[in-house]
C-alpha positions in Angstrom: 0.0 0.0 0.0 1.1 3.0 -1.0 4.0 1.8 -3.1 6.7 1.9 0.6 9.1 -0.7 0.4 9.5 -2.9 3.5 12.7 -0.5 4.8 10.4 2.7 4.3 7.8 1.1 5.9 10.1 0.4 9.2 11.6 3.6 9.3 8.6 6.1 9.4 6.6 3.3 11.4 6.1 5.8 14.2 4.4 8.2 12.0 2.5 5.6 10.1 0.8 4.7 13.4 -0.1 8.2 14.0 -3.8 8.8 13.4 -2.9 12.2 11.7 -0.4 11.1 9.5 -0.7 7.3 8.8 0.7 5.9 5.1 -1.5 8.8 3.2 0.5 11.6 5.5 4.0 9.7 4.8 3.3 9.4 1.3 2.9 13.5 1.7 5.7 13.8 2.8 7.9 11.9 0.5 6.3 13.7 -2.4 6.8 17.1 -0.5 9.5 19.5 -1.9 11.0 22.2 1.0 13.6 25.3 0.5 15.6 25.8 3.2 17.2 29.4 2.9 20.5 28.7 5.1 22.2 25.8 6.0 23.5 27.4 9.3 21.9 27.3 12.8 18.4 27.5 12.0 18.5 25.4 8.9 20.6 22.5 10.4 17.4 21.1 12.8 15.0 22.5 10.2 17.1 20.5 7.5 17.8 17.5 9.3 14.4 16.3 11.2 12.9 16.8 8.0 15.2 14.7 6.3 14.6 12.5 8.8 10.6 13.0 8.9 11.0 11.8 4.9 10.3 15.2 3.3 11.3 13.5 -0.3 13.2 17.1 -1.5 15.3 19.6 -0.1 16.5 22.9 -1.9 19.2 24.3 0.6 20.5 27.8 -0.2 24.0 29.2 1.2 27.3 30.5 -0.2 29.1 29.9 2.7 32.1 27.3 3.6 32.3 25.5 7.1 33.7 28.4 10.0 35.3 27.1 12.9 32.9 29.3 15.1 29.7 27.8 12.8 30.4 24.8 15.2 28.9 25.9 18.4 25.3 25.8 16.8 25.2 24.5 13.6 24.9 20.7 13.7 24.8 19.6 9.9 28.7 20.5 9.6 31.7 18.7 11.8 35.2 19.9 12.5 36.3 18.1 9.7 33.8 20.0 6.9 35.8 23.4 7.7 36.7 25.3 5.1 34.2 23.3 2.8 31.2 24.7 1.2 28.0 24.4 3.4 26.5 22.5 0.9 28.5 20.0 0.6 29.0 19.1 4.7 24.8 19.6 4.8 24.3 17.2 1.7 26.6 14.7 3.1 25.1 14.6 6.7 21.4 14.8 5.3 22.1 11.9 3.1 23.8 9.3 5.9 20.5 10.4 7.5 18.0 9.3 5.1 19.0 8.9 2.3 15.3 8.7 0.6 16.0 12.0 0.6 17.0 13.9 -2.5 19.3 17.0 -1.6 19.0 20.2 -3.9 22.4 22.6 -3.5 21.8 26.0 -4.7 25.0 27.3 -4.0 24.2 30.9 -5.1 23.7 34.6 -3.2 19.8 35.2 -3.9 19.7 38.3 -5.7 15.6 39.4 -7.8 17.6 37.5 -11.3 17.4 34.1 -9.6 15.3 33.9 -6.6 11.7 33.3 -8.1 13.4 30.6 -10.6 15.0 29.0 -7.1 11.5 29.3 -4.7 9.5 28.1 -7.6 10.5 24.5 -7.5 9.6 24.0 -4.4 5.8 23.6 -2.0 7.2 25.7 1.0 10.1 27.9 2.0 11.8 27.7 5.4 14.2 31.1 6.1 17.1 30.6 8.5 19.1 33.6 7.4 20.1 36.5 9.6 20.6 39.3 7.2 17.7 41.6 6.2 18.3 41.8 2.1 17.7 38.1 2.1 14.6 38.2 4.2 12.7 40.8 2.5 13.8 39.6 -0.9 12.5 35.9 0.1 9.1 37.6 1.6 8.6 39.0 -1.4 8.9 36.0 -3.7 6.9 34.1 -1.7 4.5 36.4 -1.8 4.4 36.7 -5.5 5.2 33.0 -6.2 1.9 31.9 -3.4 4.2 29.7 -1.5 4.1 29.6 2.3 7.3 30.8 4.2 7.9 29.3 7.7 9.9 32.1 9.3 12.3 32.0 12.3 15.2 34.3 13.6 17.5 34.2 17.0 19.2 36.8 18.6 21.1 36.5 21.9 18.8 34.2 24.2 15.7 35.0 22.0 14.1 33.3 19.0 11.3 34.0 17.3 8.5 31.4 14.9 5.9 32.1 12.3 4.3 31.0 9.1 3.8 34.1 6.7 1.4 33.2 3.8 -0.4 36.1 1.9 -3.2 33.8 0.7 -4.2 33.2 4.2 -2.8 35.9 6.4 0.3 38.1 6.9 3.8 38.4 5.5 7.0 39.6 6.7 6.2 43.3 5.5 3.1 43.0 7.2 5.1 43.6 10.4 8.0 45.3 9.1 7.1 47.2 5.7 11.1 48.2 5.3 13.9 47.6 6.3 15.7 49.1 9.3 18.7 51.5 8.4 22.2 50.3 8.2 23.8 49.7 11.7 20.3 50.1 13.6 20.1 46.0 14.3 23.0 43.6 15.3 24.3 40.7 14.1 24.3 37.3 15.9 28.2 37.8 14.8 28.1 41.2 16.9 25.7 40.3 20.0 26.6 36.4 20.2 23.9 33.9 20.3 23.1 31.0 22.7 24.3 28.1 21.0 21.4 25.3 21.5 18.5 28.3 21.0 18.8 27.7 17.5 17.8 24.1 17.6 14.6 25.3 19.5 13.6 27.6 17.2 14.7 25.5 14.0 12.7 22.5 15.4 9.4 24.6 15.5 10.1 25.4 11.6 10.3 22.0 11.1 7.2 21.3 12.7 5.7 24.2 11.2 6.7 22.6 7.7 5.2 19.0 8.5 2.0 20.7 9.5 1.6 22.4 6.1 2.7 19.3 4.3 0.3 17.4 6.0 -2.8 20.0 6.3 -3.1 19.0 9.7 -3.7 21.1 13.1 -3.3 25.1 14.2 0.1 26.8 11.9 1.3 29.9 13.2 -0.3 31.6 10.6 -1.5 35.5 11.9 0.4 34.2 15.0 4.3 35.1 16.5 5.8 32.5 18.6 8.4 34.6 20.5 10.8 32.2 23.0 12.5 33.5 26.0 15.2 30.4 26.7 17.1 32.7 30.0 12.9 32.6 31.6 12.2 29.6 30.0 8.9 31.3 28.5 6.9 30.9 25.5 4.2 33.5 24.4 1.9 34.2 21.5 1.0 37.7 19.6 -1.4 38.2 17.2 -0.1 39.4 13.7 -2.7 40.6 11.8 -2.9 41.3 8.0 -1.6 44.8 7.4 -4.3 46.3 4.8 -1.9 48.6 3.5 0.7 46.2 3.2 3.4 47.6 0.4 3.5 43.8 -0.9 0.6 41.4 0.0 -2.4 44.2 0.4 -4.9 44.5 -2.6 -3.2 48.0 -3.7 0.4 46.8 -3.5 3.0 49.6 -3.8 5.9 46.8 -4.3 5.4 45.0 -7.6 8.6 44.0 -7.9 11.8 42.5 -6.5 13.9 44.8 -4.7 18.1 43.9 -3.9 18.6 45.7 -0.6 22.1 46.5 -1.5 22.8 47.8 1.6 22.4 46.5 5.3 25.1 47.1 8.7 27.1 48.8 5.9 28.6 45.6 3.9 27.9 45.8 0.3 25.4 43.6 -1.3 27.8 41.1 -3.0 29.9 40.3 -0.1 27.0 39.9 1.9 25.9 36.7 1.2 23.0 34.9 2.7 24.2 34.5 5.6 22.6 31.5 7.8 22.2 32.3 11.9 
C-alpha cells in the first residue's frame, strides 16, 4: 500500500501509526519538496528532522564554507567540513540520514535575477538567514510566487517562529514594511547567540513545515511565537494582516523585486546569505 518498500515502511513506522499522519501523510511527505534558505543554525534542525521525517526534496541555499565558530550551533557540519562549502558538509550529513532524501544545492547569493526561478521549484520555503536583504527579498517571492514561508530568527537568548502566507494571512512586510537602516540591528556575529537556541527555534520550523505538508492542526499563521530560553517562557501575539501592506495588500506599492544592496554597511555582493 502506498507503493513503501519494506525499509520505508520500518523507518517512518512511528508516524504511520499516527492517526494524523498514517501511510496517506507519509506518502505527503515523500512527495513534499521544502527550500531551506540557510544551512547554518536555524536550517541545520529545520534541514535535518525533515530529512529525517522523509520530506522527499530539499532545496538548501547558502554560499558559505564551514567556520570554525559555525560549530557551536550548527549541527549539519563537523570539525572536519571546515573550510568546505556548506553545501557539501549539509548534503553529506542529510544523506547518511535518510538517504530517501533527494538534496537540492543551490549554491548561489539570492539576488531578484534568480530567486523566483529557485522558490518556484519547491511547495514551502523555510528562512534561516540573519541578514535583512535576504529576508525581505525571500518575503517578497513568496508572496508573489503563493508559497508559504515558515519564518524564524534568534538573537542572543531569543528566538522567534511564524508562518507568513499572503493567501491566508500576513507576510513579513506585514510587520516590518522596510527595512531598518544600516547599523540600527546587530548581528548574531556582533551580539553572540546562545548556541542550543537555534535548535529550539529551528525545530518549530520544522514542525511548522510538517503541518503544512500534511494539512493538519493550528500553523502559526496570523500568529508570533516569541521564545524567551534565559525565563524559559513561550508567548503568542497576534499578527494581523496589514491592509496597507506595500506587498501582499490589494493596492500593493511593491510590484517587484527589490536587492537591498545595503544593510550594517557591507555591500550587497559580499554579503551573502548568511545563515544564523
Amino acid at each position: 500500500m502506498f507503493g513503501f518498500t519494506n525499509e520505508q515502511i520500518y523507518r517512518y513506522s512511528r508516524h504511520i501509526i499516527l492517526p494524523d499522519v498514517g501511510g496517506a501523510g507519509q506518502k505527503k511527505l515523500l512527495n513534499a519538496k521544502v527550500l531551506l534558505v540557510g544551512a547554518g543554525g536555524l536550517g541545520s534542525p529545520a534541514a535535518m528532522y525533515l530529512a529525517a521525517a522523509g520530506v522527499g526534496t530539499l532545496g538548501l541555499v547558502d554560499f558559505d564554507c564551514v567556520d570554525l565558530s559555525n560549530l557551536q550551533r550548527q549541527l549539519l557540519h563537523r570539525t572536519k567540513d571546515i573550510g568546505r562549502p556548506k553545501l557539501d558538509s549539509a548534503a553529506d550529513t542529510l544523506n547518511a540520514l535518510n538517504p530517501d532524501v533527494r538534496v537540492n544545492k543551490h549554491q548561489v547569493v539570492l539576488t531578484s535575477e534568480n530567486v523566483m526561478d529557485i522558490v518556484g521549484e519547491y511547495d514551502i520555503v523555510v528562512n534561516g538567514t540573519d541578514n535583512f536583504p535576504t529576508r525581505y527579498l525571500v518575503n517578497d517571492a513568496c508572496v508573489f510566487a503563493g508559497r508559504p514561508l515558515v519564518d524564524g530568527s534568534i538573537f542572543m537568548f531569543d528566538g522567534q517562529a511564524t508562518v507568513f502566507d499572503a493567501k491566508r494571512g500576513p507576510c513579513y512586510r506585514c510587520l516590518f514594511p522596510t527595512p531598518p537602516p544600516p547599523g540600527e540591528v546587530p548581528s548574531c556575529q556582533e551580539a553572540g547567540v546562545l548556541g542550543v537556541l537555534p535548535g529550539i527555534i529551528g525545530s518549530i520550523q520544522a514542525v511548522e513545515a510538517i503541518k503544512l505538508i500534511l494539512g493538519k492542526g493550528d500553523s502559526l499563521i496570523g500568529r508570533l511565537l516569541l521564545f524567551d530560553a534565559l525565563a524559559m517562557e513561550f508567548r503568542e501575539v497576534k499578527v494581523d494582516k496589514n491592509p496597507d501592506c506595500p506587498v501582499c495588500s490589494d493596492h500593493p506599492t511593491i510590484t517587484e523585486l527589490i536587492d537591498y544592496e545595503q544593510f550594517c554597511g557591507v555591500p550587497f555582493p559580499e554579503n551573502k546569505a548568511v545563515a544564523a
